[in-house]
N, C-alpha and C positions, 0 to 999 in steps of 0.2 A: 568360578562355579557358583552357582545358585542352588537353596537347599528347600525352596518353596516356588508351587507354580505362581505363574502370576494370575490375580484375580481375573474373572472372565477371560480365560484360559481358551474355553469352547471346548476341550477334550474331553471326550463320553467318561463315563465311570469305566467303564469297562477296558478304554485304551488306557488310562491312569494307572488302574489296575496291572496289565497284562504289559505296555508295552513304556512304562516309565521306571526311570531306573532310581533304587532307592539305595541309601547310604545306612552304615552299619544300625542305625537307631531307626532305619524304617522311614526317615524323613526323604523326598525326591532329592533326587541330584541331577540336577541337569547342568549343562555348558551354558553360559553367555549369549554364542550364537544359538540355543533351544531355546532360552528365555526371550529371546528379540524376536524369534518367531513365531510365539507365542504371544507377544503383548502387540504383535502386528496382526495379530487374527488368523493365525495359522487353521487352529482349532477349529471359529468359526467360518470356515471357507475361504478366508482371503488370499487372493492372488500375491506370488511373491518372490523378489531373487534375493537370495542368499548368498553373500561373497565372503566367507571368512576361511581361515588357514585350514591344513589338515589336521585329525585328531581333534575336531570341534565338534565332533557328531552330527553332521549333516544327512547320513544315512538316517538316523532315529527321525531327524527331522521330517524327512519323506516316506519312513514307516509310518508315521503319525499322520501324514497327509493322507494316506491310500487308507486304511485302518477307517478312519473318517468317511471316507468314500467308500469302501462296503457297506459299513453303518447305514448309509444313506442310499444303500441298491445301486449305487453307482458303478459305472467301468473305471478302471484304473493303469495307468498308462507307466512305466517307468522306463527312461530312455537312459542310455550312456553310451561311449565312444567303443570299448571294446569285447568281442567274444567273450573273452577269456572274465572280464568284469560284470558282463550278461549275466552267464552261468553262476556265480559266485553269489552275484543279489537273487538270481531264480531260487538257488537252495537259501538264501537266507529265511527269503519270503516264505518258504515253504515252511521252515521252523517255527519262525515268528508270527503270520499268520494264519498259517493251513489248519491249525486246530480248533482256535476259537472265531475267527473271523470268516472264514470260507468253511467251517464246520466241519472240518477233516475230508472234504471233498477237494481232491488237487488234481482233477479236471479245470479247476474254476483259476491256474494259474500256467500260464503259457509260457516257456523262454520261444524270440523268433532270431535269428541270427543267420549268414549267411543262408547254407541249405535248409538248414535243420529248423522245424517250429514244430515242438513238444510239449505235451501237459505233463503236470507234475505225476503222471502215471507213463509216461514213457511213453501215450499214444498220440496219434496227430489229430489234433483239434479238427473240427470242420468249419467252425468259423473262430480263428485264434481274435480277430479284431474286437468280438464282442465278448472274451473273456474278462471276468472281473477282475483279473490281475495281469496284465501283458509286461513282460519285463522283454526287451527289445535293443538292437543296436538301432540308431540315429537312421542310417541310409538300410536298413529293410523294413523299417516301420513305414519310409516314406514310399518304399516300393510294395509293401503291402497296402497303402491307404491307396497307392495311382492306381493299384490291379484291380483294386473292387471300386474303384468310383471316390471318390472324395467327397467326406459327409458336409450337407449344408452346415449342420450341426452336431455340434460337438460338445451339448450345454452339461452332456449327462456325464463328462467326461473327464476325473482328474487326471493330469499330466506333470510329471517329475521329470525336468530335464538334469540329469547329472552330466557333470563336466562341461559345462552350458559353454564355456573359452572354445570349446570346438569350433564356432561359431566364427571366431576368426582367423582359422587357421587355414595354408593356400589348399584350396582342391575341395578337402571335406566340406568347409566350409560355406559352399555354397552349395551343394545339395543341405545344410542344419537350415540357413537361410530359407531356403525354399519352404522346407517342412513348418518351418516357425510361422511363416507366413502363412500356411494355408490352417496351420491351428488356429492363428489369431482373428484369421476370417471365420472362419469357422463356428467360432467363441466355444471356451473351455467352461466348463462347471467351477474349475481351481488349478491352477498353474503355478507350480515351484521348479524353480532354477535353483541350480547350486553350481557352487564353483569355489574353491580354493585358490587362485591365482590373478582375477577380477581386479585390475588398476581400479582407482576411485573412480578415475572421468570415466572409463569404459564400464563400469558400473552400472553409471550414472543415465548413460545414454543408452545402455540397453534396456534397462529396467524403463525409461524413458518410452522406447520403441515396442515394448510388449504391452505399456502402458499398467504396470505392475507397482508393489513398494518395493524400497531396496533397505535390507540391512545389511548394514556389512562393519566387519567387526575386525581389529586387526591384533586379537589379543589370543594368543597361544594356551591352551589348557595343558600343554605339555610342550617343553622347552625342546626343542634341536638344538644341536654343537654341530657347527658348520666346521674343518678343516681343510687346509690346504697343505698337502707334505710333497713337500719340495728339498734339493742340497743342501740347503743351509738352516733346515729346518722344519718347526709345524706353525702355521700362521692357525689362529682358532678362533670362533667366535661362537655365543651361546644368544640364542634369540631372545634370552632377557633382556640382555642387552648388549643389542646390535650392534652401536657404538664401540665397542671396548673390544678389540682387537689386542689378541694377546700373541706371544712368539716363545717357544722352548725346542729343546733340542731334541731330533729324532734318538727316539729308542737306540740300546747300545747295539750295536751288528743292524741294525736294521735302514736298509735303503726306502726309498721311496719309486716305489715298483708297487703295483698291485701283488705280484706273487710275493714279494716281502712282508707288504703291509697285512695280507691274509695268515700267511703262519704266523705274522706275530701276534693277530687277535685273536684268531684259534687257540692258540699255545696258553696265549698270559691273560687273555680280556674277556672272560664266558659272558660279562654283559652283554659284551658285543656280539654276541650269536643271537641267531643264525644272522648271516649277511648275505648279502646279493650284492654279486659285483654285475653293475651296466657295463654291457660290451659294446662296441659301436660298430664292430664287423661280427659277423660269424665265425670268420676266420681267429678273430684275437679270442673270440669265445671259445674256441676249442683249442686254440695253443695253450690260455690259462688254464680252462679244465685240465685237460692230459696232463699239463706241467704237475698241479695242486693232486692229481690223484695219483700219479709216480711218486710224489714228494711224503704219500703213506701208504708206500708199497707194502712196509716193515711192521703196518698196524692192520691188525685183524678187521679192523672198523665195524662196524653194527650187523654186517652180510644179512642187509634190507634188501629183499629177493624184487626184480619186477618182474611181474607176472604179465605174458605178453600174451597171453592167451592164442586167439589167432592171426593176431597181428603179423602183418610179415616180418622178418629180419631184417632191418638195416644197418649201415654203418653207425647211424645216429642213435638209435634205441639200444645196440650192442654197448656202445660206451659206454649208456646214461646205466646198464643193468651194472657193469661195472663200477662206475661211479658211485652208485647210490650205497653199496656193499661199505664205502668209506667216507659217507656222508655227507658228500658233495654230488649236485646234480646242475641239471644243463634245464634252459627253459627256452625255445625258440621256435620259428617256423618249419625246421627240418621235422618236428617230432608231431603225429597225428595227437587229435583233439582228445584221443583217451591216452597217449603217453602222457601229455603234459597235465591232464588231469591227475594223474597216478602222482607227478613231481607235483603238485597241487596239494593233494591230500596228504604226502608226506612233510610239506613245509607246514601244514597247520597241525599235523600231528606231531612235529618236534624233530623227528627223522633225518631232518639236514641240518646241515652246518653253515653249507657255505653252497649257493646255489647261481652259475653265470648266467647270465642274462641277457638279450634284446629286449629291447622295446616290446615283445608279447608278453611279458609279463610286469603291466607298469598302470600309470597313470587311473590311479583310485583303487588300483585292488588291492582289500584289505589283507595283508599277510602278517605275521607278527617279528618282523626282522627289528634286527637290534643296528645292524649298520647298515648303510646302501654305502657300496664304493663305487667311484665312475674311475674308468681306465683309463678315457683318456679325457678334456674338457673339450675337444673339435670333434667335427662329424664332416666328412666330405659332402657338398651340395656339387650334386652332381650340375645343376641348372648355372650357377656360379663359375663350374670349374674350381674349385678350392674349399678348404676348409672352414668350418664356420664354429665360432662360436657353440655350445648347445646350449 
């Protein structure tokens, strides 16, 4: 942590003010990876990819970008991999800057995502492209720029690639490709990348290819405890240090099962709430839910009601109403875009415990869990025929 900006900083009085985070004496507190972005000329416009861990505040870093770019009449672009992470930055942004930055007009902020493209008044924009704040998924940004023409220029134009690693990934990957490119042709006003996961050489070489700077920082603001429980044991490691692999014995009655390991941090470990177990089927996701919510048939639990309003009935949202009653819920593709908002607002509200999980609810969205469990460490590639690795 750093508890002072850095000199020529570039950030207005006014973002200092509103969107920097201060410590109990009033002095700034910023992350390592904010300070590198800032003495790289964040402030003053400079182009730039960010590769440091998660919990480094990379999100402030690209409020600080866009916040900059209103300042200056600018449009502002924010991109990421998934829906469900879209909407999560569209209401941030609305908190963080719809009052003083957009002036309490939240016309001037777009989510655009599969069908749906919304101002921050629930009405459909008529031109979302030249809103001063577009928060967007990756592949509708780029189907909205081919629909209207793809601009010569793009000078007036900050752009915040989050989860930038999509980039190499099989399928997506080459529609991020495509888009990158007709940005760079294009040319940006200011361009930030971010990414937690960036090897040094692929860093290296991308920051290379956008023709950007790179920081990148491999120092944690807050430690992870890695586990492995397994028969004979817990293998554990703390990202202070990686090196030091330590071994003790599983808890007493306790197997190394997911349904084990969750009653016993439930029961004995309230740090560890709420937790999300990654499912790697559907199917194991609703064998552990059912199992976890029979297993407190006998406890009255919180009877957190979901309101389905006119939603149909399905199999899927009967459970989760169930579910939620004993503070466990379900998060996946079965469930429409306002059940899983509902299991949304109740995990930032405190309201679960213990919530399973696919991949819809992953990669960068902020929720405040205390443990992630994975059920199983393979995923079937169906392209392979076999299991892989995740």
């Amino acid at each position: 942590m750093k508890y002072a900006l850095p000199a020529d900083n570039g950030l207005s009085a006014d973002i200092v003010e509103r969107l920097v985070h201060r410590d109990a004496e009033g002095s700034p507190s910023i992350t390592d990876a904010q300070h590198g972005a800032l003495e790289l000329g964040l402030g003053r416009g400079n182009s730039m990819l960010i590769a440091s861990p998660t919990s480094t505040g990379k999100t402030q870093i690209a409020t600080w970008a866009i916040a900059s770019g209103l300042n200056e009449s600018a449009n502002t672009v924010f991109l990421v991999t998934l829906r469900a992470l879209a909407k999560q930055k569209f209401h941030e942004f609305q908190g963080s800057l719809g009052e003083y930055f957009l002036e309490n007009d939240l016309s001037g902020i777009v989510l655009a995502t599969g069908d749906t493209v919304i101002d921050g008044n629930g009405d459909s924009p008529a031109s979302p492209l030249e809103a001063p704040v577009l928060v967007a998924t990756y592949e509708k940004y780029l189907a909205m720029l081919s629909a209207s023409g793809v601009p010569s220029s793009l000078a007036n134009t900050v752009v915040v690639c989050d989860e930038i690693q999509l980039l190499g990934t099989p399928g997506r990957g080459n529609q991020v490709e495509v888009l990158l490119t007709l940005l760079k042709n294009a040319g940006w006003k200011q361009f930030v990348g971010l990414s937690a996961v960036l090897e040094q050489s692929d860093a290296n070489d991308l920051s290379n290819w956008l023709n950007v700077e790179l920081h990148r920082t491999s120092a944690r603001e807050k430690n992870l405890v890695y586990e492995y429980w397994h028969t004979s044991g817990i293998a554990s490691m703390n990202t202070a240090n990686s090196d030091n692999v330590t071994t003790h014995q599983l808890p007493h009655g306790v197997s190394p099962t997911t349904a084990s390991v969750v009653q016993y941090l439930t029961t004995n470990v309230q740090s560890a709430l709420p937790i999300i177990v990654f499912c790697m089927t559907k199917d194991s996701l609703y064998q552990l839910a059912k199992n976890d919510v029979s297993s407190r048939a006998g406890n009255p639990g919180s009877q957190l009601t979901l309101d389905l309003g006119n939603i149909p009935s399905t199999e899927a949202n009967t459970f989760l109403t169930s579910a939620l009653a004993h503070r466990v819920a379900i998060h996946s593709a079965d469930l429409t875009e306002e059940e899983r908002e509902i299991v949304e607002a109740a995990i930032l509200k405190r309201e679960v415990d213990v919530i399973y999980a696919t991949p819809t609810l992953a990669a960068g969205v902020n929720f405040p869990f205390g443990t992630a469990i994975f059920d199983k460490w393979t995923r079937y590639d169906f392209a392979l025929r076999r299991h892989q690795p995740i």
